[in-house]
N, C-alpha and C positions, 0 to 999 in steps of 0.2 A: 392577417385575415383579409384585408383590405386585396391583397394582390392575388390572393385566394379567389375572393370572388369578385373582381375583374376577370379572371381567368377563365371562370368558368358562365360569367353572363348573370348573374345571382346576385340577390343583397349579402351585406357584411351579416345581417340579422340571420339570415340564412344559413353561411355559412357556420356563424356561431348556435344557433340550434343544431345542427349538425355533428360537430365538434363534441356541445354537452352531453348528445345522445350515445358519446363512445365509454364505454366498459373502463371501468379505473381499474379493474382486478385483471394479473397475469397469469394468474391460475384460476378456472372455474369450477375447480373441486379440491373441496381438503380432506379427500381420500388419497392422493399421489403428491408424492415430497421427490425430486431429485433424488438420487445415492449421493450425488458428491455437489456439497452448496460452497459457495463463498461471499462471506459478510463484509463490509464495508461500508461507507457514508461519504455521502457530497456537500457541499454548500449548495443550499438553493433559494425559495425564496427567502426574503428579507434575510438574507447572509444565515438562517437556521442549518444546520446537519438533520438531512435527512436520510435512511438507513436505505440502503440497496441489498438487494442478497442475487445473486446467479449461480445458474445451474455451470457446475465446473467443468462439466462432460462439452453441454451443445454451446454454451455461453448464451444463452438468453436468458431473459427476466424473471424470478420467479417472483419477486413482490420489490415495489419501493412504497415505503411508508412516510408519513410527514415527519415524525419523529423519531427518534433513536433511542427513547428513553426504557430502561428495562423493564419495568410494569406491561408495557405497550407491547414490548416483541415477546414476551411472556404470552399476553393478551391473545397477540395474532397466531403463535404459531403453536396454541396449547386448543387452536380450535380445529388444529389437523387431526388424524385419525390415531390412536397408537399405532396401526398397522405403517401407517403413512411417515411417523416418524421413526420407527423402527428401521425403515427401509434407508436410512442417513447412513450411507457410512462413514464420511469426510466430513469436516467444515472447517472452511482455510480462510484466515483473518491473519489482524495484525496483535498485538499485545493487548488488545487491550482487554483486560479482567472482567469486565461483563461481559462481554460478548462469552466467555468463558462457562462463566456460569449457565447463562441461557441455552449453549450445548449440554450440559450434566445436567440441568432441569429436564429440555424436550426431545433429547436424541438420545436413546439408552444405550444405542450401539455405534455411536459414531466415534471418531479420533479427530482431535484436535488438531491442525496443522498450520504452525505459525510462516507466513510466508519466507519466503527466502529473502525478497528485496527487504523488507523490512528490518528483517536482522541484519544485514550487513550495512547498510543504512546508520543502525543505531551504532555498529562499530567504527566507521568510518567518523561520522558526528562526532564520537568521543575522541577519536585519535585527533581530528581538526584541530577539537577545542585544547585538548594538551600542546598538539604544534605552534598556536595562537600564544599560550599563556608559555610556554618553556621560548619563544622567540621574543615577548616582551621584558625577560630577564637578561636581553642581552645588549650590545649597544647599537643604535640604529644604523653606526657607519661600519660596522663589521661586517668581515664578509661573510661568517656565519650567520645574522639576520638574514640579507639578503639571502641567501642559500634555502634559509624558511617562508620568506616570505614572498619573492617573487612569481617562484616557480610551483606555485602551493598546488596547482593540478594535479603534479605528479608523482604528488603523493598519495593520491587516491586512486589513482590506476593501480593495476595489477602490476606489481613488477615486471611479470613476463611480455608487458605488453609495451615496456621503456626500449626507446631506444639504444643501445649500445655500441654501436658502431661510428657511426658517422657524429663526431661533435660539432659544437654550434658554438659560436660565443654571445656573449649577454652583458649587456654593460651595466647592469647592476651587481654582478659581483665580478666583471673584467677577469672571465677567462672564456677560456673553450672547451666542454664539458660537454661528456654524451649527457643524455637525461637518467641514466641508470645511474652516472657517477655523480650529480645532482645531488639524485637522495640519496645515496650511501653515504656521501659526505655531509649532507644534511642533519639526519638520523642520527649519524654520530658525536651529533653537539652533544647529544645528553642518553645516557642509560636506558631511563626509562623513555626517551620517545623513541631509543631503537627496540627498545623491548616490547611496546607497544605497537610498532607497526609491522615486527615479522609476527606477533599472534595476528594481526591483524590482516596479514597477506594469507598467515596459514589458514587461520578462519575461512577466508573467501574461498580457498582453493579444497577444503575439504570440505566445503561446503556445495561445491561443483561438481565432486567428485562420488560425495553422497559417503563419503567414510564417516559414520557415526563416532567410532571408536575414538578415532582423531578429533572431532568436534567434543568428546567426554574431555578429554584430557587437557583440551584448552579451556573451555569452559571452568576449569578444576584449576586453571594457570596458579602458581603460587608466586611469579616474580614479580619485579615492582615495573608497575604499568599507568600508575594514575590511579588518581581517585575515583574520577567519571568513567571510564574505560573498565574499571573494577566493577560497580556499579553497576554497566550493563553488563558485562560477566554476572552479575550477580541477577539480576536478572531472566539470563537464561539459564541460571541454574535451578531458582523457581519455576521454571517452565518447560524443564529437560525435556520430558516427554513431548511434548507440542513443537520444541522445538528442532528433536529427531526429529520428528516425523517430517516435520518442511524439509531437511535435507535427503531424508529416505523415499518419499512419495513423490509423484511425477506432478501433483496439484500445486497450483498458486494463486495468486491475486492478480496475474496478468490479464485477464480475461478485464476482472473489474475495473484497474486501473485506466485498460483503453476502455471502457464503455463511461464511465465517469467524465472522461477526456471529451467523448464525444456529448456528453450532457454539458459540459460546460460550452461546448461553440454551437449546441443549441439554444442558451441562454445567451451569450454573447451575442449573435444574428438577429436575436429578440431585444437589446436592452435589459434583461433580465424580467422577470416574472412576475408579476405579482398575485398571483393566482395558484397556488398547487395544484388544484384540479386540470389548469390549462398547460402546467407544465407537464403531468401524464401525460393528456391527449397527445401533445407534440414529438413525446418520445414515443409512444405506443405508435403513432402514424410513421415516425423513421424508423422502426422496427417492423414497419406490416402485419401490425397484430390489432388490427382498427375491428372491435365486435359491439353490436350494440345491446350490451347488457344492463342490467341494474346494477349501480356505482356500490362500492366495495365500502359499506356504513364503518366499517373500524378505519379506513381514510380517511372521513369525514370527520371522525370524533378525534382520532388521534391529534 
């Protein structure tokens, strides 16, 4: 605020009346709801999760709230119109169960759609955690360890994206190996971490390709893959639907993720916050949506 008003000739006092005088609310009627939203949450002040939601279509704002708790976003978004939520036809988040709910409470016509990054995310984590725990069963001077453990990047790449041609050598397991033949020979220490990571290439790839039918049939896998890896199978089978839909529909969580991105190096350039009200102002002014209205009372309370 200080270089604010240097800048402009003005007191700090000034520019901080100024500032207070801006509109906390991103909507100034709750007769119109986006068609297509996406929920999510930041850290912000004092390290709380606070809830963002964006329009999927234009990517701008439609509310951030102090809290994420489900009474609250019940609260805010049961003071839109029926008309206004009727008009929903998307909301694309991550797993998480209330956010769930809160769509079958306020959106009578919307679909659920679990992002994409997120699910493979949760597949990949799992295969990690089994490559960790199936390379601690073995001995640290072998050269299968090392096979697991140095090169552990690429096992998370796409296969299609390993190199095969030209090899390299590494002196943790003293050969000369493209990266394709890496994890083939990797994967092969044990059954189930090769079992585990062709579902887990095929996942990603029918998952890009938007074949539902292929994403049923893994999801439904009966071979032996792990516990943890089961588990989030298990997972997306509770949540089939929401989670077709993220591979059928063109929506994501992309949109949020870079806007979150950019709330955190607006916090970071500050120190962080200690204010919610001044953390709005400073995102609604990097967004040019600076109106001076009366401040949004369900912010204040929440």
């Amino acid at each position: 605020m200080t270089s604010i008003a240097r800048e402009n000739n003005v007191s700090v006092n000034t520019v901080q009346r100024v500032l207070g005088s801006c509109s906390h609310r991103f909507l100034d009627s709750y007769e119109y709801l986006p068609a297509h939203l996406a929920f999510d949450e930041f850290k912000g002040v004092d390290r709380q999760l606070h809830f963002i939601c964006l329009d999927g279509d234009s990517h701008q704002v439609v509310q951030i709230l102090r809290t994420r708790y489900k009474k609250n976003l019940l609260k805010y978004f049961g003071r839109f119109s029926p008309q206004a939520r009727a008009n929903v036809r998307t909301v694309t988040m991550d797993l998480s169960f209330y956010y769930q709910d809160i769509v079958r409470a306020c959106f009578p016509n919307a679909q659920i759609v679990i992002d994409r990054f997120h699910m493979i995310q949760m597949l990949t984590r799992s295969f990690n955690s089994l490559r960790v725990k199936v390379m601690k069963t073995l001995d640290k001077r072998s050269r299968q360890y090392q096979l697991l453990k140095s090169p552990w990047k690429l096992y998370l790449k796409k296969f299609d994206e390993l190199e095969k041609v030209h090899p390299r050598y590494n002196w943790h397991y003293k050969d000369c190996l493209t990266q394709a033949q890496v994890v083939t020979e990797g994967i092969n220490t044990s059954t189930t971490l090769e079992n585990s990571y062709n579902l887990m290439q095929s996942f990603i790839q029918a998952v890009k390709t938007g074949n539902t039918q292929k994403l049923k049939s893994l999801i439904n896998c009966k071979d032996q893959i792990g516990t943890l890896m089961h588990k989030t199978l298990l997972t997306f089978k509770h949540n089939l639907t929401a989670v077709l839909n993220g591979a059928e529909l063109a929506y994501s969580n992309g949109c949020l993720e870079g806007f979150n991105r950019k709330i955190k190096q607006i916090e970071r350039t500050a120190f962080g916050y200690s204010s919610f009200t001044n953390l709005l102002t400073r995102i609604r002014l990097e967004e040019n949506q600076y109106t001076e209205k009366e401040p949004n009372s369900l912010l204040m309370t929440a």
